[in-house]
C-alpha positions as CSV (number, residue, x, y, z in Angstrom):
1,X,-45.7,-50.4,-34.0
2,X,-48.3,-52.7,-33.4
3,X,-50.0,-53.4,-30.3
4,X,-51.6,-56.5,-29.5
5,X,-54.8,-55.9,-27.6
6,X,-57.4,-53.2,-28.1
7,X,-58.0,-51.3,-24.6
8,X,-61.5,-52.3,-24.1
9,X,-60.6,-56.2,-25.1
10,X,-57.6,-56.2,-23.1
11,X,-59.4,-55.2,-19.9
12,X,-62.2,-57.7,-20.3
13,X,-59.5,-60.4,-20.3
14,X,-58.0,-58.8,-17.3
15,X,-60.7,-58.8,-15.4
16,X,-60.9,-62.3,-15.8
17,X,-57.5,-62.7,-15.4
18,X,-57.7,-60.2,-12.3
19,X,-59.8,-63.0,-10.2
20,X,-58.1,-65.9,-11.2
21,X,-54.8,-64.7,-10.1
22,X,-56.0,-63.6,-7.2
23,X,-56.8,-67.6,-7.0
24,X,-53.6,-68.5,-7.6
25,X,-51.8,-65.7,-4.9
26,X,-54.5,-67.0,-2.5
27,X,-54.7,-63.1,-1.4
28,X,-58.1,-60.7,-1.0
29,X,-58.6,-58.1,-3.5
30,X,-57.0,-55.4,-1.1
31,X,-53.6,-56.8,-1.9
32,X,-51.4,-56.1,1.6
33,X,-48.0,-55.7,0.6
34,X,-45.7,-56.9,4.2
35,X,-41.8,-55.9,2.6
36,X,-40.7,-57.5,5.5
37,X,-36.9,-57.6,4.2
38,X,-37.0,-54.1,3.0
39,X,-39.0,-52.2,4.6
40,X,-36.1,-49.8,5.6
41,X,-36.2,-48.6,2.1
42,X,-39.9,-47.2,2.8
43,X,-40.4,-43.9,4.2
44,X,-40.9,-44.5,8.5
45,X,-41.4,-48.3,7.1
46,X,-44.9,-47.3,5.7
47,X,-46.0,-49.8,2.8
48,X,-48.3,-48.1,0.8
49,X,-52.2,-49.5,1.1
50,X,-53.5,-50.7,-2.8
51,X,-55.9,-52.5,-4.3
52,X,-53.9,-53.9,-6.9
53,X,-52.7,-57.9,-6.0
54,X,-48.8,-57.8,-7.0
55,X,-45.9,-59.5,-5.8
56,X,-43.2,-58.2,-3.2
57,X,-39.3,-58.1,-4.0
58,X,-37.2,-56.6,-2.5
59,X,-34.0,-55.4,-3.3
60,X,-30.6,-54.2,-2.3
61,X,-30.9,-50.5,-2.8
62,X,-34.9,-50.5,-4.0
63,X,-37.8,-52.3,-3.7
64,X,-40.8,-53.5,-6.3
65,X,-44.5,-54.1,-5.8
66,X,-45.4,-56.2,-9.5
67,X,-48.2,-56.7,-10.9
68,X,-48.6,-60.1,-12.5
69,X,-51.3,-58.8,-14.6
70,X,-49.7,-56.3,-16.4
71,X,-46.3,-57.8,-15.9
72,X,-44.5,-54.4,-14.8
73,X,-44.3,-52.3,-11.6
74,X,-47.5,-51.2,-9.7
75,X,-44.9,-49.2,-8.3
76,X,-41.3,-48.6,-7.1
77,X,-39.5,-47.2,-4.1
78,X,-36.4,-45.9,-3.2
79,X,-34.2,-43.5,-0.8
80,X,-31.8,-41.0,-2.4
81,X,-29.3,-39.7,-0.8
82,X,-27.9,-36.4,-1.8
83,X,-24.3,-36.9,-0.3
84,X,-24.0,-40.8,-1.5
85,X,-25.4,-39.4,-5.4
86,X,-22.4,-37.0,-5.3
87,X,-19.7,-39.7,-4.7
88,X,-18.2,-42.1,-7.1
89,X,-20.4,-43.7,-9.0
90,X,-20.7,-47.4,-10.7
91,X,-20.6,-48.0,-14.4
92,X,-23.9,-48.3,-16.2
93,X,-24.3,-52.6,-17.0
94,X,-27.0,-52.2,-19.6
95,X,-27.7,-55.9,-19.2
96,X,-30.9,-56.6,-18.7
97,X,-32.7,-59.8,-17.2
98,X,-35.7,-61.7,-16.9
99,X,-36.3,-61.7,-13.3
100,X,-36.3,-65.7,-12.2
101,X,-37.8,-65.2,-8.9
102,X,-41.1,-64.4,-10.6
103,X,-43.2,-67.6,-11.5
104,X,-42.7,-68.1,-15.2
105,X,-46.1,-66.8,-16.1
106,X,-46.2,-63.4,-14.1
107,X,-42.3,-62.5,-15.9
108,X,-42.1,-60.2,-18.7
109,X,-39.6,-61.4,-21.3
110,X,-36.4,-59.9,-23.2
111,X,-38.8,-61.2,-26.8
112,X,-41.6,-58.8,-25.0
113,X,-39.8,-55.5,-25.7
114,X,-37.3,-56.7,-29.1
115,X,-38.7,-55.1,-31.9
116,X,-42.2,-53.6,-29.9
117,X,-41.3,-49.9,-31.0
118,X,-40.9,-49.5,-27.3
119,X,-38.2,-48.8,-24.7
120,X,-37.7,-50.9,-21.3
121,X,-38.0,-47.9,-19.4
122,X,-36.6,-48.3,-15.8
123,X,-39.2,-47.2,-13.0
124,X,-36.0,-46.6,-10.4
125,X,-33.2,-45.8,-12.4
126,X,-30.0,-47.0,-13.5
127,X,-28.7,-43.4,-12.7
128,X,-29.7,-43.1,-9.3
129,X,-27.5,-46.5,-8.1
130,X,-24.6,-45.6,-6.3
131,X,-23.1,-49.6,-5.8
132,X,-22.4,-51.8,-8.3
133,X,-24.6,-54.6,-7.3
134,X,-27.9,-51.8,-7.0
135,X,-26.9,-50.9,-10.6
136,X,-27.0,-54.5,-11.9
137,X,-30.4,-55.0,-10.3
138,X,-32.1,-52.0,-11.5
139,X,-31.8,-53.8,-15.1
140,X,-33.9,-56.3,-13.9
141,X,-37.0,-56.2,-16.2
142,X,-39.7,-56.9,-13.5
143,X,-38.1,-52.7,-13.1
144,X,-39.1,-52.4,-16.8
145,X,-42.3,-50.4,-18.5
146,X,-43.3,-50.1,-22.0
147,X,-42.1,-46.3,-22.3
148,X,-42.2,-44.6,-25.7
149,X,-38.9,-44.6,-26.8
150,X,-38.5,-40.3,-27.2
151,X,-39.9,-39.9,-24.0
152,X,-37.6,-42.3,-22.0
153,X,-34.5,-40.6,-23.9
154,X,-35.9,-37.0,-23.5
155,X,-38.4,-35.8,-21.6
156,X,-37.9,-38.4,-18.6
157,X,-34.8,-38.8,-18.4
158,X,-33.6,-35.0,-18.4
159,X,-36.6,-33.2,-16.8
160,X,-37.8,-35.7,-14.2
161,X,-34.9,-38.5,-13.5
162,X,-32.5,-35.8,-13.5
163,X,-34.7,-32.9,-11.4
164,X,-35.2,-35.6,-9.1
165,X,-31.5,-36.2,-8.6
166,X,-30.2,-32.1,-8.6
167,X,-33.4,-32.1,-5.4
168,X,-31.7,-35.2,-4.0
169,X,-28.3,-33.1,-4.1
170,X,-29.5,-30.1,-2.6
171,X,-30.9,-31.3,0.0
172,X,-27.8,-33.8,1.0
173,X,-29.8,-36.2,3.0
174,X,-32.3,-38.8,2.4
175,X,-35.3,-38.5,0.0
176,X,-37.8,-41.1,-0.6
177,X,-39.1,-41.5,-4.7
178,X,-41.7,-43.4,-5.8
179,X,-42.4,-43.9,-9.3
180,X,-45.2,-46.0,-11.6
181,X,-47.6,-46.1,-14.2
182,X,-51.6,-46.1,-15.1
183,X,-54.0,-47.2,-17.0
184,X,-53.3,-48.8,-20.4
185,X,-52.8,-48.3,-24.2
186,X,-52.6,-51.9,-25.0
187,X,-49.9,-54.6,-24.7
188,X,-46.6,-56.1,-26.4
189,X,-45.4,-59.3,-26.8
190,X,-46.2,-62.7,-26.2
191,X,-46.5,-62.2,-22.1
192,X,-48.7,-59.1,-22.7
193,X,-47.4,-56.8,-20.6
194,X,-49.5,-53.5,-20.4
195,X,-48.7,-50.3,-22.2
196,X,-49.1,-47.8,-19.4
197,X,-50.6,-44.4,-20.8
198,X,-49.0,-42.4,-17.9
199,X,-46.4,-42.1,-15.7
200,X,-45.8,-40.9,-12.7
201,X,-42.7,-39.7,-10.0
202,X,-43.6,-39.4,-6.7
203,X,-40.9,-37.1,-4.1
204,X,-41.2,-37.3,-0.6
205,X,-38.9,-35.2,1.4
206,X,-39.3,-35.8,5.2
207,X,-37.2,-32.8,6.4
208,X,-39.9,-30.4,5.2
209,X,-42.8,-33.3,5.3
210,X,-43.8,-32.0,1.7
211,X,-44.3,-34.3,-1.1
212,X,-45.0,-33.8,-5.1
213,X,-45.1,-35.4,-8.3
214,X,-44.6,-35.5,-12.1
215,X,-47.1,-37.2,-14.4
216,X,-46.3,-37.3,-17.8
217,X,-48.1,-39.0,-20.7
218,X,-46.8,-42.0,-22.2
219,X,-46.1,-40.6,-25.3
220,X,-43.1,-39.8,-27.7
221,X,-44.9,-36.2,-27.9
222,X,-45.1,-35.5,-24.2
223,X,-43.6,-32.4,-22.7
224,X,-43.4,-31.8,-19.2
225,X,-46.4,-30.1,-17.3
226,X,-47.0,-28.6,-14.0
227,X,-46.3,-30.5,-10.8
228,X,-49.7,-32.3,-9.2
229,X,-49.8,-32.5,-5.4
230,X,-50.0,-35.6,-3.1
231,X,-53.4,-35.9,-3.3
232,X,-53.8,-35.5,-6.6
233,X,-51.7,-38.5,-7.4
234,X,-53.4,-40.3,-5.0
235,X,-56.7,-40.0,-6.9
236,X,-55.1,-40.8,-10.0
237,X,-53.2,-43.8,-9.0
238,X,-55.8,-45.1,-5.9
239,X,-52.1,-45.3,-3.8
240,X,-52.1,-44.2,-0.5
241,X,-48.4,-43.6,0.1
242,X,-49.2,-42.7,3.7
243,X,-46.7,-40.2,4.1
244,X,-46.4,-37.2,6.6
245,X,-46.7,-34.3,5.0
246,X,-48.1,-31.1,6.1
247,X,-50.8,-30.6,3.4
248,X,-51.6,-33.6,1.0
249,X,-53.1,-30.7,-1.3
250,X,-50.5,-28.3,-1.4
251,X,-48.8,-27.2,-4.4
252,X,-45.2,-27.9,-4.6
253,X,-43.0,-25.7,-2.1
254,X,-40.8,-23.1,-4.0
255,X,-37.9,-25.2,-3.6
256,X,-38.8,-27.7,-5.9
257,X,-40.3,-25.4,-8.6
258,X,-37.3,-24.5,-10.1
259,X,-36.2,-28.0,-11.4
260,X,-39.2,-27.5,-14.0
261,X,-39.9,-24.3,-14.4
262,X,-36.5,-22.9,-14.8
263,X,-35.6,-21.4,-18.2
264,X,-34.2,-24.5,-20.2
265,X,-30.0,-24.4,-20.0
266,X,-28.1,-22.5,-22.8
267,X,-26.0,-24.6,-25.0
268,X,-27.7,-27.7,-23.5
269,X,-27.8,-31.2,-25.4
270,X,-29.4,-34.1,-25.5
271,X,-28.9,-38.1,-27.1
272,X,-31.5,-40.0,-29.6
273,X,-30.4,-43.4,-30.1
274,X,-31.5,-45.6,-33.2
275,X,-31.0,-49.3,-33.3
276,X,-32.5,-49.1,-36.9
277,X,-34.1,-46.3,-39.3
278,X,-36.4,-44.6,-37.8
279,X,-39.1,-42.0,-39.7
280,X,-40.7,-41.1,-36.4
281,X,-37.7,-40.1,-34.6
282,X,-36.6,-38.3,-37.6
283,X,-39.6,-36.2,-37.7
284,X,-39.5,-35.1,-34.4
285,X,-36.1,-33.8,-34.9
286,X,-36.6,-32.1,-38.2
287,X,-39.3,-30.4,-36.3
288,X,-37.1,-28.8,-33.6
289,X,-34.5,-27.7,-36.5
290,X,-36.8,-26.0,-38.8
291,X,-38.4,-24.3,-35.3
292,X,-35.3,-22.6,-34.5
293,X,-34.5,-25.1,-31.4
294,X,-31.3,-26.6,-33.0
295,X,-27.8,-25.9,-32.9
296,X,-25.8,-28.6,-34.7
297,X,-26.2,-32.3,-35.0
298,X,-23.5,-34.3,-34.4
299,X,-23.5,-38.7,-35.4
300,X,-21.0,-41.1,-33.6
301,X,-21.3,-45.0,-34.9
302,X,-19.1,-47.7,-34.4
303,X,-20.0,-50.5,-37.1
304,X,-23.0,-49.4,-38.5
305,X,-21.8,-46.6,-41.0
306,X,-24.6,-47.5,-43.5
307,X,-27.5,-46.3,-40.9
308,X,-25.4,-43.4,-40.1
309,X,-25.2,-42.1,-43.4
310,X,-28.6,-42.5,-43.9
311,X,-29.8,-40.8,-41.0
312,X,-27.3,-37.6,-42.1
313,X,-28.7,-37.7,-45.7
314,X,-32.5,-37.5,-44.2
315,X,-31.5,-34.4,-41.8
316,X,-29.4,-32.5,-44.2
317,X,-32.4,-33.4,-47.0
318,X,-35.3,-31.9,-45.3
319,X,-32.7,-28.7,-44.0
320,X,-30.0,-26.5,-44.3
321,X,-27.8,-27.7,-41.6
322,X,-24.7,-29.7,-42.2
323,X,-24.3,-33.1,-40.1
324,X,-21.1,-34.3,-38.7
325,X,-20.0,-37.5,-38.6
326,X,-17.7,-39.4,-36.7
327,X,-16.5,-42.8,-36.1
328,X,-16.1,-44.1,-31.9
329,X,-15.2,-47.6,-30.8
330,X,-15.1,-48.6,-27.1
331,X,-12.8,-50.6,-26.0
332,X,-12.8,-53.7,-25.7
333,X,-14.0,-54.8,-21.8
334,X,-15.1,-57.8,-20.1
335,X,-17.1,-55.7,-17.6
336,X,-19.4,-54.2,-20.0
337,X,-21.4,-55.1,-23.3
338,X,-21.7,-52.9,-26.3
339,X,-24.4,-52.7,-29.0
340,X,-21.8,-51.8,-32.0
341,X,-24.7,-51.4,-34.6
342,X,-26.1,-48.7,-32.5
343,X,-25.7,-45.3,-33.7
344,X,-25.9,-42.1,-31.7
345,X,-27.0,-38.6,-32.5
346,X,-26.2,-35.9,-30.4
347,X,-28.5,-32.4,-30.8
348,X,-27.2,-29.4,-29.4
349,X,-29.7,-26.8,-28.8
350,X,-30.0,-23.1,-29.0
């Protein structure tokens, strides 16, 4: 993985870039963010107060503030809603999209991410939509982050996408999430767009006018930590949310505790995809077996046999544990597009 731009280079160019944009938006360097078509989504319509210039859009279910600069979210917003995230849900697209309302030059591209080492890691989820037209948007990539590929498959996606939706359900009525990234570890592609080196979740439940947070490094080595107060996050963002809670520097109430401090599930499993070989993802999971963490491994491929093999053959090489393979093809559907060559490895854990 290589990226582009050293971090002190990258933000000399971006300071240059920072005033000339601001030019171009014909806005003051306190950027004042309006969401005048969706400001419903925003908890007692309360746009957050930044100094970051971005651009507005809005949304059906969610709503973005980008940053041309760094061509990704400065952040995101959304209300949850514990009964709606307990009905039927729609079917995952997976088909992402250069968002065309941007100007050309502020977009981030489909090129950016291909071959980067990175994952387009949503900032509101594709697993939090509960319509079929919200789902389809959340792939837009003006949604999309630089996210180390491990950590968007693991770490984020079971202990703080998921948390946040068992709190949603819990509570059954309306939560507001914010979610973004800071500060920088370089860039990818030809647009540049900013490797963020953390990120951050932001809950807000009104019922109990508490709020807290998760900030995890950007990294494929990052494990979850403690939960940081409101005005923690402010500090290490410079957002003011302005939401109404009872203390900004309270720790999180009990309530929330338990989605990451209980003792990890029994029998529980998780999914590392590869589009390709991959010695670093390999490593990490040789790691967990010889520590004891591992069950069984299970591989499902559909075309790519080759790659599936291979992968088996470095597991079983560096342990003892036998690797099962097995063949699945979707079917065929015009509703939904399938990356055949992809293989999937499923790790149980102890």
């Amino acid at each position: 993985m290589r990226l582009i731009q050293s971090y002190p280079t990258l933000m000399a160019m971006k300071l240059l870039a920072r005033f000339a944009l601001l030019i171009v938006l014909g806005m003051p360097l306190s950027a004042f963010a309006l969401f005048e078509q969706c400001k419903a989504l925003f908890p007692n319509q309360q746009i957050p107060s930044t100094s970051q210039p971005g651009r507005e859009l809005c949304f059906d279910d969610f709503a973005i503030y980008y940053s041309p600069l760094d061509k990704k979210p400065i952040y995101t917003v959304e209300r949850l809603n514990g009964q709606a995230l307990q009905g039927p849900r729609p079917r995952r697209s997976n088909q992402f999209y250069e968002e065309a309302r941007l100007p050309s030059q502020e977009r981030s591209l489909l090129s950016d991410y291909r071959d980067s080492g990175f994952d387009r890691g949503h900032n509101v989820p594709a697993g939090d939509m509960t319509t079929e037209k919200g789902m389809a948007q959340s792939f837009s990539l003006a949604n999309m982050m630089p996210q180390a590929r491990l950590n968007n498959q693991g770490v984020w996606a079971k202990r703080v996408e998921e948390a946040t939706r068992l709190y949603a359900k819990r509570t059954g009525g309306d939560i507001y999430v914010f979610t973004g990234s800071t500060g920088s570890l370089g860039s990818i592609g030809k647009s540049k767009v900013t490797v963020p080196a953390h990120l951050y979740k932001l809950i807000y439940d009104p019922s109990k006018k508490s709020a807290w947070a998760y900030w995890v490094e950007n990294t494929n080595e990052a494990q979850i930590s403690p939960l940081i107060s409101y005005a923690q996050l402010k500090q290490k963002t410079g957002i003011d949310f302005h939401l109404a809670v009872q203390d900004e520097a309270a720790t999180p109430s009990p309530e929330a505790k338990p989605l990451t401090t209980a003792k990890p599930l029994v029998g529980g499993w998780y999914p590392i995809f590869f589009d390709e070989y991959s010695p670093e993802k390999l490593k990490a999971l040789n790691a967990n077996i010889a520590a004891g963490r591992v069950a069984s491994v299970a591989i499902q491929y559909d075309r790519n046999r080759d790659l599936a093999q291979q992968i088996a053959q470095a597991i079983e090489l560096k342990n003892s544990m036998l690797v099962t393979l097995a063949q699945t093809s979707p079917p065929s559907s015009t509703d939904a597009i399938y990356d055949r060559n992809r293989v999937l490895v499923i790790v149980h854990s102890k």
